[in-house]
C-alpha positions in Angstrom: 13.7 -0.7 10.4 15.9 2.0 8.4 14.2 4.6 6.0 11.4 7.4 5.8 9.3 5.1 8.5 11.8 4.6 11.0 10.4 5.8 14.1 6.8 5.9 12.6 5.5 2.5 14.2 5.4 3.0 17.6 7.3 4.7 20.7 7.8 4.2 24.3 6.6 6.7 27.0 6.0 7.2 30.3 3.4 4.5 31.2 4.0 2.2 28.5 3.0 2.7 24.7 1.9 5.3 22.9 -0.1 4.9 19.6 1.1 7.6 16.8 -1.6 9.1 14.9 -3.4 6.6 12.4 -4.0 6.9 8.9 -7.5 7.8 8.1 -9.7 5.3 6.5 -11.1 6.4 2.9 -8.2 8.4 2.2 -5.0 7.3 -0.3 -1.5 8.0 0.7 2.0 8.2 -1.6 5.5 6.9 0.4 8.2 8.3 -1.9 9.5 5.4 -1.1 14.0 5.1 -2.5 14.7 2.9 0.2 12.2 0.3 0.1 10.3 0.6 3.8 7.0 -1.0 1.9 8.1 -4.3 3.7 8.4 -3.2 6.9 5.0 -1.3 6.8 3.4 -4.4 5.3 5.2 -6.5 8.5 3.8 -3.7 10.3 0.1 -4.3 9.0 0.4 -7.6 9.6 1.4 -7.0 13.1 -1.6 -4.6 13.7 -3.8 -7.7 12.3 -4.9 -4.9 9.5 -6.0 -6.8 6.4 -4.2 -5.6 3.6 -3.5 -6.7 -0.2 -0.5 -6.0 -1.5 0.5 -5.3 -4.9 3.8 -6.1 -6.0 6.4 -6.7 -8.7 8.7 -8.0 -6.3 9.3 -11.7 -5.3 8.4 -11.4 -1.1 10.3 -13.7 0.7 7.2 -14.7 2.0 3.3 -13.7 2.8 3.2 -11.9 6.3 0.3 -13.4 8.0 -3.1 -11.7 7.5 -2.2 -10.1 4.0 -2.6 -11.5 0.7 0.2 -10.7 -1.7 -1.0 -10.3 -6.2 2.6 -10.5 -7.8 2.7 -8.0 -10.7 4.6 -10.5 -13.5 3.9 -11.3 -17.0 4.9 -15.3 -15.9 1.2 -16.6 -15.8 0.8 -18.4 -12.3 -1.1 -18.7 -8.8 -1.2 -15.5 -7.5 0.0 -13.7 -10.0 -1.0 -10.7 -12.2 -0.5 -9.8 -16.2 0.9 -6.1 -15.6 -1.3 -4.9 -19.1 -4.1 -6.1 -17.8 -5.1 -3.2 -15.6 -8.7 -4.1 -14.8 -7.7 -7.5 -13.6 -5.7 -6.0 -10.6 -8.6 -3.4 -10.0 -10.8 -6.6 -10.1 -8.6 -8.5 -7.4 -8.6 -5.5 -5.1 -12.4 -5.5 -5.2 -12.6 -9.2 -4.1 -10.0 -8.5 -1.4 -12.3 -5.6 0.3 -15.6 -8.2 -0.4 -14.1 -10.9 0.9 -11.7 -9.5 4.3 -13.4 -5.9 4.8 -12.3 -2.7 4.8 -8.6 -3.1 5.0 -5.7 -1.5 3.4 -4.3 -1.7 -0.5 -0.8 -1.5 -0.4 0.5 -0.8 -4.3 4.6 -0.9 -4.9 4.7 -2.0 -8.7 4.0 1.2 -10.5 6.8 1.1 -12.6 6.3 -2.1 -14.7 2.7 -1.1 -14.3 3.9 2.0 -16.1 6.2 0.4 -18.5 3.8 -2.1 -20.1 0.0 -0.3 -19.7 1.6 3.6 -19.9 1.4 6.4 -18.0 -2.3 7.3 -19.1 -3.8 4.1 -18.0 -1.7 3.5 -15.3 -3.0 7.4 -13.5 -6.5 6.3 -14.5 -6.3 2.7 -12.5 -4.5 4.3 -9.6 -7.5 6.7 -9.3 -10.1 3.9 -9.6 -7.9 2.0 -6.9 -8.2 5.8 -4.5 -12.3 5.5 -5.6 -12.3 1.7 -4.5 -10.8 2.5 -1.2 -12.9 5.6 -0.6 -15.8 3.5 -0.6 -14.8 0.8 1.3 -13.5 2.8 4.0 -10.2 1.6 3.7 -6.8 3.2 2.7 -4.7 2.7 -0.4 -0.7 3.6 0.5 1.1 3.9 -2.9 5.3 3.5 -2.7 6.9 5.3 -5.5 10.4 5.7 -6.0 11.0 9.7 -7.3 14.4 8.7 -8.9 12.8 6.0 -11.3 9.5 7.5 -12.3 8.0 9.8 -14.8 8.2 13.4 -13.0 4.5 13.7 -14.4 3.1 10.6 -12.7 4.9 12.0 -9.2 3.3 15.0 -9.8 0.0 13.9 -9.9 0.6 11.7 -7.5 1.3 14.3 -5.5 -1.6 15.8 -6.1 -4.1 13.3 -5.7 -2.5 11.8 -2.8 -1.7 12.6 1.0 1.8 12.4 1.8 2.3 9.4 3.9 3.3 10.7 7.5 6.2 9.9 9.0 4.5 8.5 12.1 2.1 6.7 9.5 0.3 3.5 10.9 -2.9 1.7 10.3 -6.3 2.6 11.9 -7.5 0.4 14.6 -3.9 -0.8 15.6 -5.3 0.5 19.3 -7.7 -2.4 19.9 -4.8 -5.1 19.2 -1.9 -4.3 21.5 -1.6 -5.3 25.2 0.0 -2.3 27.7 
């Protein structure tokens, strides 16, 4: 794994494994994200046996086991999302977290997001997406790439969001590995 999450998953030390600190549940994170580590982190949450739905604009080569993957298109299909229709994403996340439990939100599609709903819309749905999570105890991690976005949206991002560490996993990883 190359990029800003490298040497975030897990290291070796005397005695076997050692666990880096987890992300907190309820909280939202931002990966400014160039190199594109969001599908190593999702491999990673899969790995950990972390439910997680990720949102994407990107064609995955193919759905790591325990996540579900909403495509952000404007092609109408299975599995796929309109990116102007905001509230049916938001909708889809809230089925996720009723239907698999607190889990994480993983959201790399801001830019079309951005492009066809506008910035406005787009700040107000990533802040109902933080609210969702919140609730449901479970963490939203949004990848945003600084040299294609709208310094404003970074900004607030910023902002509203914790940085994602660099030694950044999900909570509960702990209970599934074998030392």
């Amino acid at each position: 794994m190359k990029g800003p999450l490298e040497g975030a998953l897990l290291h070796l030390q005397k005695g076997g494994v050692s666990i880096a600190p987890s992300l907190k549940r309820g909280l939202g994170y931002l990966a400014l994200d160039p190199d594109g580590t969001v599908l190593s982190f999702v491999r990673f949450l899969a790995k950990a046996r972390t439910p997680f739905l990720w949102i994407t604009s990107d064609q995955p080569p193919a759905s790591p086991d325990g996540g579900d993957i909403l495509r952000v298109t404007t092609i109408r299909g299975i599995g796929n999302a309109d990116p102007r229709r905001l509230q049916d994403i938001r909708a889809a996340a809230t089925t996720f977290f009723d239907e698999r439990g607190p889990g994480a939100l993983v959201l790399d599609c801001l830019e079309p997001l951005i492009l066809h709903s506008g910035v406005e819309r787009v700040l107000r749905f990533v802040d109902d997406l933080h609210e969702e999570t919140a609730m449901r105890n479970a963490f939203l991690v949004v990848f945003a790439d600084p040299r294609g976005m709208n310094r404003r949206m970074i900004a607030w991002l910023e902002r509203e969001l914790d940085a994602l560490p660099r030694d950044a996993e999900p909570a509960g990883v702990e209970d599934h590995l074998v030392v």
